[in-house]
DRENTOR-101242 format. One record per residue: y, x, z of N, C-alpha, C in turn; residue in one letter. Coordinates in steps of 0.001 Angstrom, whole numbers, padded with zeros to 6 digits, always signed. Atoms other than C-alpha are relative to their C-alpha. Layout:
YXZYXZYXZa ...
//
This chain:
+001323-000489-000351-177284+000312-055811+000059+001478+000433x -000467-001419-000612-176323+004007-055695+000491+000307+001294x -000745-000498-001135-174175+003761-053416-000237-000937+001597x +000866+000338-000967-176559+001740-051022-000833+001131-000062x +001037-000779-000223-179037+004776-051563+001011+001459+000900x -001023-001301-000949-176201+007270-050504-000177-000360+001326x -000015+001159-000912-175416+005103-047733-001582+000504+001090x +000692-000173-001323-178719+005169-046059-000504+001638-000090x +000172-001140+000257-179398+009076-047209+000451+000521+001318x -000856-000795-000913-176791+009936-045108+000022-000714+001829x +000328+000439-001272-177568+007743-042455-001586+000299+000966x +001257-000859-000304-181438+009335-042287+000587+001792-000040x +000101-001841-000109-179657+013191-042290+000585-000073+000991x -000569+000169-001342-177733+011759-039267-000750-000228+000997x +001033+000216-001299-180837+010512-037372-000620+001465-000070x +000259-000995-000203-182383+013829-038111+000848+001426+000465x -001188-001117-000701-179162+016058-037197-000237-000471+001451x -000009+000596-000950-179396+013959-033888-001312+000262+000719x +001605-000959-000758-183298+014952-032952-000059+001229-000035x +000356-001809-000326-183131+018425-033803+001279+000638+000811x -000923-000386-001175-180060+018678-031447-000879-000078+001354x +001271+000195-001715-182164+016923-028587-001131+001028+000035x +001259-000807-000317-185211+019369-029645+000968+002097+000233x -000700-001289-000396-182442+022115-029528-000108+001273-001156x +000598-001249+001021-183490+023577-032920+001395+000135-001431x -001179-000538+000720-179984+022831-034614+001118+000299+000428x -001283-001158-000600-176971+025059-034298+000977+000195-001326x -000813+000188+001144-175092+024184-037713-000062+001450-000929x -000573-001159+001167-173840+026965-040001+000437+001288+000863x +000124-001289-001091-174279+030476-037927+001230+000944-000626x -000952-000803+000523-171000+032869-038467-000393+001321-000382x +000361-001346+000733-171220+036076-040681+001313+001002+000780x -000762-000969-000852-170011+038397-038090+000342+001406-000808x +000218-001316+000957-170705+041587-040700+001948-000178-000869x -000821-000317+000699-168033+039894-042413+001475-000385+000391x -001146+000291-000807-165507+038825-039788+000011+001364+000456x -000669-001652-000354-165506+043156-038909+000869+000168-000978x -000844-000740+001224-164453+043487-042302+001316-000717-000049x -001354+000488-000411-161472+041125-041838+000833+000637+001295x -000736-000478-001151-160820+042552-038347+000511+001350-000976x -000545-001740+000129-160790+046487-040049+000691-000655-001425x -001248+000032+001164-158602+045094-043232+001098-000417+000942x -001143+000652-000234-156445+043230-041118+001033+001564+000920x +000154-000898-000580-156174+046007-038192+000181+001757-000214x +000513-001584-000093-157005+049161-039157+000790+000480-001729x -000749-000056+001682-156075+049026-043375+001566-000555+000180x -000925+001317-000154-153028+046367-042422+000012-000392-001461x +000606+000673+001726-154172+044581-045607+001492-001514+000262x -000846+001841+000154-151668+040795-045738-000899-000302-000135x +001108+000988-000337-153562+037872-045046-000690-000093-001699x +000311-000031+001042-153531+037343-048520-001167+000899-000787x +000650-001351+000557-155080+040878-049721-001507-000317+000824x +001231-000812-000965-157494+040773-046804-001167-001468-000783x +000602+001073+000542-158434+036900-048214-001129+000526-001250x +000573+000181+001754-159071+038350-052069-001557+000806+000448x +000766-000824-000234-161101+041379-050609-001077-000584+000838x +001273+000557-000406-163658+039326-048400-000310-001357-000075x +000338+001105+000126-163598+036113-049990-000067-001501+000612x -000862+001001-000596-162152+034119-047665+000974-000528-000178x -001162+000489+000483-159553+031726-047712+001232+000593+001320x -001220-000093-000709-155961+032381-045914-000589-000191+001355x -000084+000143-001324-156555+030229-043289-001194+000135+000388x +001391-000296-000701-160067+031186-042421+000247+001641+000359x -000103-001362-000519-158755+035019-042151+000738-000106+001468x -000886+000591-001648-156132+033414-039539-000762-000505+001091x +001001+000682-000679-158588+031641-037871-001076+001414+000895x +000647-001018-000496-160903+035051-037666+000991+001029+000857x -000721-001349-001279-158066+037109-036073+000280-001050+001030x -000602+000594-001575-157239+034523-033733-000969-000436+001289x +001254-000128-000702-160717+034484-032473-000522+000766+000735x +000120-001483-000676-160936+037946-031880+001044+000865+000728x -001000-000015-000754-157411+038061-030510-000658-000419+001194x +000186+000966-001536-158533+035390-027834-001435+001241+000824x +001441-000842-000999-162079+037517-027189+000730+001168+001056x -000512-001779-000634-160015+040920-026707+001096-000758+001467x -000987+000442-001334-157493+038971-024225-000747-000090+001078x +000871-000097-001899-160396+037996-021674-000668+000857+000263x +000925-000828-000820-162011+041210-021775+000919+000975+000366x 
//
């Protein structure tokens, strides 16, 4: 029974993810740019290790990797 109520839960947050795309009003989980600087100036500017720069803004490893390689790619096309 539960796991018929899951079941269609998740199948009504899928029809509604799916209209507010078409109405253009969802855009998922918005990035905390404030705190991807602070990874750029630990990584950059402090040279913190991925590690260090992880403990200090609460990120994991590979999400600090992920943020420099983002802002690598930006700085390349401008």
């Amino acid at each position: 029974m539960s796991h018929k109520d899951w079941l269609s839960r998740q199948q009504r947050q899928k029809q509604g993810i799916e209209k507010a795309h078409k109405q253009g009003k969802y855009r998922g989980k918005q990035a905390d740019y404030e705190r991807h600087k602070k990874v750029i100036y630990y990584r950059n500017i402090k040279k913190l290790s991925i590690y260090e720069t992880s403990e200090a803004t609460g990120y994991s490893s590979s999400q600090v990797c992920r943020i420099q390689r983002l802002y690598a790619l930006k700085n390349e096309k401008n």
